[in-house]
N, C-alpha and C positions, 0 to 999 in steps of 0.2 A: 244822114241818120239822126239830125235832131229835128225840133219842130220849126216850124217856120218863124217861130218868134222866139226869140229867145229869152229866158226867165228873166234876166234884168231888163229886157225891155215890158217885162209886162205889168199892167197896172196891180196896182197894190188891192189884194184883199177889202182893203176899207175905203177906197175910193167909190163916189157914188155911180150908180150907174149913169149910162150914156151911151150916146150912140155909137164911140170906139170899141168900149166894152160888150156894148150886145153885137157890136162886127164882128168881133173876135171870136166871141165866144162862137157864134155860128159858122165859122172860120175852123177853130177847133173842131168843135165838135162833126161837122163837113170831113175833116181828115180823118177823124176817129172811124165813119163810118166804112172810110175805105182801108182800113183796118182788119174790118172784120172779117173778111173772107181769108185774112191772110192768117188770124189767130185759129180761125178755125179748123185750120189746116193740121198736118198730121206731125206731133213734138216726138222728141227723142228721147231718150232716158240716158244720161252720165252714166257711166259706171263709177266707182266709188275708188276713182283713182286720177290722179293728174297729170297732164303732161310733165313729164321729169322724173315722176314716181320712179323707185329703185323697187329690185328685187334678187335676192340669190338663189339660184339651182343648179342640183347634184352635187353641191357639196356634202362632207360628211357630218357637218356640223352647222348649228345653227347660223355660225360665223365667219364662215367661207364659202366659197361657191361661185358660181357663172356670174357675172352682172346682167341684168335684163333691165330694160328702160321699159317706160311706159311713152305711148304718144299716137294722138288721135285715134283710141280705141283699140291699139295692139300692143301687143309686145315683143320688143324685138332686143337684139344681142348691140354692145357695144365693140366695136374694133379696135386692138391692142396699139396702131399704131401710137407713138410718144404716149402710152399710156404708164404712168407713174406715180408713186405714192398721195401726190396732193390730189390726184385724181381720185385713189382710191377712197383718201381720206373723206373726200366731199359723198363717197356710196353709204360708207361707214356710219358717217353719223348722219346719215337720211335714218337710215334703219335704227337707231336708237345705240349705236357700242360709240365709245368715245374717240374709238382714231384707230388708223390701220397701219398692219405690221407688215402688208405686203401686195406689192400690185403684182398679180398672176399675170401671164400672158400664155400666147402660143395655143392656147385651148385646152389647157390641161384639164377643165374642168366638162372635158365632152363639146357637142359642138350643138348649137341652140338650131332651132329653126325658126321660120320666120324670117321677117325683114332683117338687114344688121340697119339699125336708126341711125346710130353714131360712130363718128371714125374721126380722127385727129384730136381727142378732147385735152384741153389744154387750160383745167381748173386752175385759182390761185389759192386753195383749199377753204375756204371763207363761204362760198355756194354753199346755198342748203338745199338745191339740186344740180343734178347735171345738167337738167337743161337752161342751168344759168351760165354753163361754164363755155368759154369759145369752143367751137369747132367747125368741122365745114359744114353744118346745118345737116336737117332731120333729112335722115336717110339718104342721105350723099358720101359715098364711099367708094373705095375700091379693095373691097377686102375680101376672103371667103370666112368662112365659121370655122377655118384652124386657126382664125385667128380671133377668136374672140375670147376677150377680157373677162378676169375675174379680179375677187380680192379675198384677203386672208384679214378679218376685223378682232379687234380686242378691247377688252375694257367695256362693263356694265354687260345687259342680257339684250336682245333682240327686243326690239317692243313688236308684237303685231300692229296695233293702236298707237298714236302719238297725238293726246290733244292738237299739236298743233298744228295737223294735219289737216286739210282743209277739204270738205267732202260739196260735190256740187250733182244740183239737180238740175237741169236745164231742157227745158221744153219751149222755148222765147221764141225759135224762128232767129228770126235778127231783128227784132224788138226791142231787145231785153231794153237798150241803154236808153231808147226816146221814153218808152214806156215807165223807166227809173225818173228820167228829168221832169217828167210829168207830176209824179210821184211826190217827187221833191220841193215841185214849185207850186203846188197847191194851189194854182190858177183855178178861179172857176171852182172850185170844189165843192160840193152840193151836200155832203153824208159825210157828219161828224162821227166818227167813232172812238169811246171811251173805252178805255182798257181800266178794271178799279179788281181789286179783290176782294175775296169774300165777306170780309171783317168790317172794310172800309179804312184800316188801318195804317194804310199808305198813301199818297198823293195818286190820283187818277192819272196815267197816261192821256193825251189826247191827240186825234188823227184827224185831219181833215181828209178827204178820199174823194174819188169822183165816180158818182153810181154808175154811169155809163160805162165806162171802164173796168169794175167791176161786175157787171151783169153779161159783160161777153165772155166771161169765165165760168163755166156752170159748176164748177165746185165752189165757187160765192156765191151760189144762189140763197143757200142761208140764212147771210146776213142781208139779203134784200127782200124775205119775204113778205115786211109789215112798210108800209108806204109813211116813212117816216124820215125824219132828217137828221136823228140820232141815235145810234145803237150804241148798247152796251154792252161788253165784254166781261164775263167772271174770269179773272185770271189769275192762277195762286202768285203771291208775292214774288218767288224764284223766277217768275218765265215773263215779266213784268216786261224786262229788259228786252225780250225775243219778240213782243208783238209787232213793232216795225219790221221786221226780217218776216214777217208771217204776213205782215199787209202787203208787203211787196213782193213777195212770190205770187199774192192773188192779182196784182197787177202784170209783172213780168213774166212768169211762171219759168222762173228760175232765183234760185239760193245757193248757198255758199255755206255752209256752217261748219265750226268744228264740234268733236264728239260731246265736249263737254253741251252743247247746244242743242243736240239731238233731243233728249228728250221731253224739252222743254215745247220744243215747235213740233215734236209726237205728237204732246199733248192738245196743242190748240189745234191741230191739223185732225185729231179724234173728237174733241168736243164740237169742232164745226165743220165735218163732212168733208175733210179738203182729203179725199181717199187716196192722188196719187203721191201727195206727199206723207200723208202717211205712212203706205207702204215702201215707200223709200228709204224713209226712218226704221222699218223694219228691219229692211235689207241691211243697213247700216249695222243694227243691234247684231247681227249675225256675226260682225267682227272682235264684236267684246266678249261675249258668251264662250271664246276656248280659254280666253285669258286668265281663271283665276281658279286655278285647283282646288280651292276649296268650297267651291262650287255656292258662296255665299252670295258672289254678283249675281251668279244666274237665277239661283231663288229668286231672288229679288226683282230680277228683270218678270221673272213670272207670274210675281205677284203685282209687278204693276201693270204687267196685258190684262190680266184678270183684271183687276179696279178700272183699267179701260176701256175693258173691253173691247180688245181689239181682237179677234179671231185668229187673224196672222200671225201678230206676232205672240200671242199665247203658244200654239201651236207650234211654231221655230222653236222658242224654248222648251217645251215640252219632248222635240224633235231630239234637241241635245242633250236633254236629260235622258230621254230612254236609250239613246245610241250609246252613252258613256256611264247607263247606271250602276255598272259594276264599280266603275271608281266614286259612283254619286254616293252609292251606296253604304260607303267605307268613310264616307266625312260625316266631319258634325252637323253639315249643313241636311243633311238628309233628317236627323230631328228636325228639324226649324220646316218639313210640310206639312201642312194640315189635314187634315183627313179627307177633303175632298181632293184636293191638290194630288193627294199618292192614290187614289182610284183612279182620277183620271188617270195616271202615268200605268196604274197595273192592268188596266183595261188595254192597254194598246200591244198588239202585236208585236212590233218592229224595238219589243227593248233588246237591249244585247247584252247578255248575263252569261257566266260558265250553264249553266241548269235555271231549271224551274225550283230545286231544293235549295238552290242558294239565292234567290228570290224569297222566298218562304222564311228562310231564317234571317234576311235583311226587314222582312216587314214584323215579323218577331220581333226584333232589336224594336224595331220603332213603338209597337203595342204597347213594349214594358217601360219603355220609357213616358211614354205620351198616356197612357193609361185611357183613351178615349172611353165615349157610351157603350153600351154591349150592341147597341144598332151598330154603330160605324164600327164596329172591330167585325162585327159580322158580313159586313158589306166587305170589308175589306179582304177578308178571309175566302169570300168567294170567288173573288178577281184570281187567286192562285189557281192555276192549273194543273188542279191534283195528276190527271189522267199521263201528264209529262214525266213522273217521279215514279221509278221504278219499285214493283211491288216492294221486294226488301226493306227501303227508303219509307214507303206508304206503312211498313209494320213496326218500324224503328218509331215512329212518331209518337204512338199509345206511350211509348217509354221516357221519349228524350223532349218531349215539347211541357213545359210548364202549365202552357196555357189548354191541354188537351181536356184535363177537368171537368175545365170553367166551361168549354165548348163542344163536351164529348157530340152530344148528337148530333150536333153541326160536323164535325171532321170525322167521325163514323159513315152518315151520309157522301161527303165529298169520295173519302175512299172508298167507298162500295163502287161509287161510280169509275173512278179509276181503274178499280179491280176487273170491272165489267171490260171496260174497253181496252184491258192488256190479257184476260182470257177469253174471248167470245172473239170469233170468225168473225171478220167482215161482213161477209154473205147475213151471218142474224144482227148484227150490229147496226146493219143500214136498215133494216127492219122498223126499228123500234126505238132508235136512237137518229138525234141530226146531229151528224158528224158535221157539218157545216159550224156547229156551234164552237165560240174562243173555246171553251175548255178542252177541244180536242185536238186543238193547233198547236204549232211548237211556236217560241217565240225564236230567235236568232242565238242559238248556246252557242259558244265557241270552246268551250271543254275540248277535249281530247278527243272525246266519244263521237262529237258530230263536226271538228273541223278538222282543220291543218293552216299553222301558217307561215310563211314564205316570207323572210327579213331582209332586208338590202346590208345589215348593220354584222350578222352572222359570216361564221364558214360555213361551207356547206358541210351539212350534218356534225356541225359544233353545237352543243348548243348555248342558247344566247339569253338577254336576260333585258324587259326592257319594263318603262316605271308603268304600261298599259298590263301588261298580262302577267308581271315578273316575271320569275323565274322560268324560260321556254325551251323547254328540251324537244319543241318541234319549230323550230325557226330555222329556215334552208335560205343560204344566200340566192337570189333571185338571177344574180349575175352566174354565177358556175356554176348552179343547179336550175335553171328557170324551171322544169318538171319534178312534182313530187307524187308520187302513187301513195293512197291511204287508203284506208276501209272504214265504213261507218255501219252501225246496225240497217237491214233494210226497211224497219220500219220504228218509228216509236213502240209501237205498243209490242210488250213483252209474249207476245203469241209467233212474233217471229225472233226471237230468241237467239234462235238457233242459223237465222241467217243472216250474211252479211253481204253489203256491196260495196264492191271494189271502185275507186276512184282515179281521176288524173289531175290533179290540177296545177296548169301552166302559167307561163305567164307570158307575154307574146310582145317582141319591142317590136316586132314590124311584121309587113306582110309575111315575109321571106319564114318568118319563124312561123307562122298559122300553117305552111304549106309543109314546111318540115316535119309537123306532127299533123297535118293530113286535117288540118281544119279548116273552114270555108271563113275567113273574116270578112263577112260582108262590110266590115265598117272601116269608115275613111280614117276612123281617129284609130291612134293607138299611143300608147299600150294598152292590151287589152289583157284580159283575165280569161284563160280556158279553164271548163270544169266539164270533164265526159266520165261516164261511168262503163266501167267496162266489165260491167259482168250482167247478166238478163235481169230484164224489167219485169215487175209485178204488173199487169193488167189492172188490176187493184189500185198503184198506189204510184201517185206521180209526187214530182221533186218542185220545190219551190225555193232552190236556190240562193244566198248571196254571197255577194263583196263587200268585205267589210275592210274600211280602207284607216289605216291609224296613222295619226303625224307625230313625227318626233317620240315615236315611241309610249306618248303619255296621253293622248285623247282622240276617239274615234270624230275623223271628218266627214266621212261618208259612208252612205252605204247602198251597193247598185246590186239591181236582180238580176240573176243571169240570163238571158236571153236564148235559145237557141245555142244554149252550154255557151254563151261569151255576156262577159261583161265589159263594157269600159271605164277603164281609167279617169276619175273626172281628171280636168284641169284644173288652173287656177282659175278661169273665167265659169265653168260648171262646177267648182266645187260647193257644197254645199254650206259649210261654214273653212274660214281658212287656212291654208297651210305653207306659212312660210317658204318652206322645204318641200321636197320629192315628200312621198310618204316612207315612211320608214318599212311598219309590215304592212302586208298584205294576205286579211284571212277568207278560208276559202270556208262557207258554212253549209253544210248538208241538210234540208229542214224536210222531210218526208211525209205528207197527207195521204189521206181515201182519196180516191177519188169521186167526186162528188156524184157524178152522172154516169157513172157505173149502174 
């Protein structure tokens, strides 16, 4: 796996040319070429986890719970055998708590599936993973899943994120390491490249590189486009340090970084085309955005997709802002958008708010504070979905909105239209109106009125109280009640009034449970989410469904359409952003349209 000559025997940079050195080089470059069918070939993508990686599930708390190892792409259960506090200790402080109070055993905490990876683990508590600690090596056991390990941890908070956590992307084949010494030994290198910033106010980085090497990477095409033997790099002063670790992914096409690193090699990987690493960086960002309740990192991560214009990852964030606007909308961070920033985010369907009226009086809050042009309050005012807000609600407004004045014929207009589509028939409403248009969709309300939701944390029909939704006098433990029957109106618009439809929604730990309530789970994965209605369908008007899935009680992770009245459960490998823990609740939401092709 190295080259055929090795770096100290090669001639030095400044030595003249010669006949050794034009052999060599022909010699080299002769290997390089038989390289290239093998780069060409098809990379893998890491997952944003390491062999050794720790995790807990089905505990009740952030601090207890199953132990789960990570290794070679899965995840599997550790085995209790000699499993003991130093053991646990080495889980404990993977996860960020300072030391543990108790090694589980026996399976108390359920029983995992999967491989079991480890059995005999016999830390000296010092490891900063398991799989530094002796055992009979990965997945060599004689255990079953009653007997899989847990720990009980104490001291500081769980980190989801830990700078010093080391996140890797690898696409090399089995390149990485000659293709690194290459790198390193700057033999033959033909393409100087200058890292300097914008000012000039720092000392220039400089690279030697070798274009050939470069040029069999089509995401360096780039830097190869002008037939020159120096490039230059603009790089702000902070990421100064990361441009080696950004040359050498374009050679090996694998890296290693921790978080604090991420966005520094975002950036050079968005200024020069390098798109899989980019979106790696993406994917990464995904894990800091639940992190900070007061939602000022996230801002911030979306305002630098924006200045990067990266599409991705604006949209991620954009993602977690509308899933979690209810609590975005309650911080001070939600002043600190601008006014293009909160259209896009009101333009999108998939926010998940109690109403459309509690929408309306969070972008109130924002007007009166931010006082923008009469354009952008206008624009913005549009984006509400009058036609969502029940007449009453549409007549209270003339009285209770400050701003109704300033904007009479603008919110006169909006609620006329409202008015139209909660008394006018369907039959003359598709006439003359496109019901296709946002203002007559619902967005995802989880009020009372259009959901129900199902707690792991509750008794059954206790009710429960958590930092996502407070106070929930509809939270049904999942475990002794997995079925809850509800009713929602059957349509938005106020012309059905008078009618309601009735609901079921389950929750399904396995097949055996689809079958007991007479459902068909085509799907391998479970748990799943049932949602059936049991009372006659409008011809008229179909259901669009979701799962809307909360961790720990304090920020929505995901949220899945129901399918065929079934939704699945993401996991930890599908979840959309992450969750330490099981989810906590689980909301069922009713969202009811026209049907369009009526």
């Amino acid at each position: 796996d190295a080259l055929p000559i090795s770096p100290g025997a090669l001639p030095s940079p400044t030595d003249p040319p010669g006949p050794r050195k034009m052999e060599s080089s022909r010699s080299i470059r002769g290997l390089l070429k038989l390289w290239v069918p093998l780069l060409a070939a098809t990379w893998g993508l890491a997952a944003a986890y390491r062999n050794g990686d720790v995790r807990l599930a089905e505990g009740s708390k952030p601090s207890e719970g199953r132990v789960e190892v990570y290794h070679e792409g899965q995840w599997g259960t550790v085995c209790d055998d000699n499993w003991d506090i130093k053991d646990a200790t080495v889980v404990c402080r993977a996860l960020g708590f300072e030391n543990a109070t108790q090694a589980v055993m026996g399976g108390k905490y359920g029983q995992g599936s999967g491989p079991i990876l480890l059995d005999d683990v016999q830390c000296a508590g010092t490891e900063s993973s398991l799989g530094q600690c002796k055992s009979k090596g990965w997945r060599r056991n004689d255990c079953s899943h009653a007997e899989d390990a847990g720990v009980i941890c104490a001291g500081g908070t769980q980190k989801i994120l830990k700078d010093s956590k080391m996140y890797e992307l690898d696409r090399s084949g089995d390149l990485s390491e000659p293709l690194n010494k290459l790198y390193d030994s700057k033999f033959n290198c033909d393409l100087t490249i200058v890292a300097e910033t914008p000012d000039n106010t720092t000392t220039p980085e400089t690279f030697c590189t070798h274009r050939l090497i470069l040029s069999m990477n089509a995401e360096a095409n780039i830097l190869l486009k002008a037939a020159v033997d120096t490039i230059t790099l603009t790089v702000d002063e902070e990421c100064l340090s990361h441009v080696d670790s950004f040359l050498r992914y374009l050679y090996s096409k694998r890296i290693e970084m921790q978080f604090s690193s991420v966005k520094c090699i975002h950036k050079l990987a968005s200024a020069y085309g390098v798109t899989d690493l980019q979106e790696y960086c993406g994917q990464l960002f995904s894990l800091v955005l639940p992190t900070d309740s007061t939602f000022k990192t996230q801002l911030d991560l979306y305002s630098y997709a924006l200045s990067s214009k990266d599409p991705i990852l604006e949209d991620l964030c954009l993602q977690y802002l509308a899933w979690n606007c209810e609590a975005f909308s309650k911080s001070g961070a939600w002043l600190g958008l601008s006014s293009n920033q909160l259209q896009a985010l009101l333009a999108r369907s998939d926010v998940v708010i109690p109403s459309e009226h509690f929408l309306l009086e969070a972008l109130l809050r924002w007007i009166s504070a931010q006082t923008p042009p009469r354009g952008d309050t206008e624009k913005l005012i549009e984006e509400i979905r009058f036609a969502m807000i029940q007449p009453e609600e549409l007549f209270e407004l003339q009285f209770s909105l400050l701003l109704y004045k300033d904007y009479e014929a603008l919110f006169q207009r909006k609620i006329l239209q409202a008015l139209e589509f909660h008394t006018v028939s369907f039959a003359k409403l598709k006439q003359h109106k496109d019901l296709s248009n946002d203002m007559y969709l619902p967005r995802i309300y989880t009020s009372r009125t259009w959901s129900i939701n199902m707690t792991k944390e509750s008794q059954s029909s206790v009710p429960s109280y958590n930092q996502y939704n407070g106070y929930n006098p509809y939270g049904y433990n999942i475990q002794n009640n997995p079925a809850r029957s509800f009713s929602t109106p059957k349509h938005s618009s106020f012309f059905f009034s008078t009618q309601t439809s009735s609901w079921t929604g389950i929750y399904h730990a396995n097949s055996q449970s689809c079958l007991n309530y007479g459902y068909h789970c085509s799907s391998d994965s479970f748990p799943v989410m049932g949602l059936r209605m049991g009372s006659s369908a409008d011809p008229n008007i179909q259901y669009e469904n979701k799962a809307v899935f909360i961790c720990q009680g304090s920020y929505v992770s995901d949220v899945r359409d129901f399918k065929s009245n079934i939704a699945v459960v993401p996991t930890n490998l599908t979840r959309t952003f992450p969750c330490p823990l099981d989810y906590t609740d689980y909301v069922f939401v009713v969202r009811s349209v026209y049907l369009q092709n009526t």
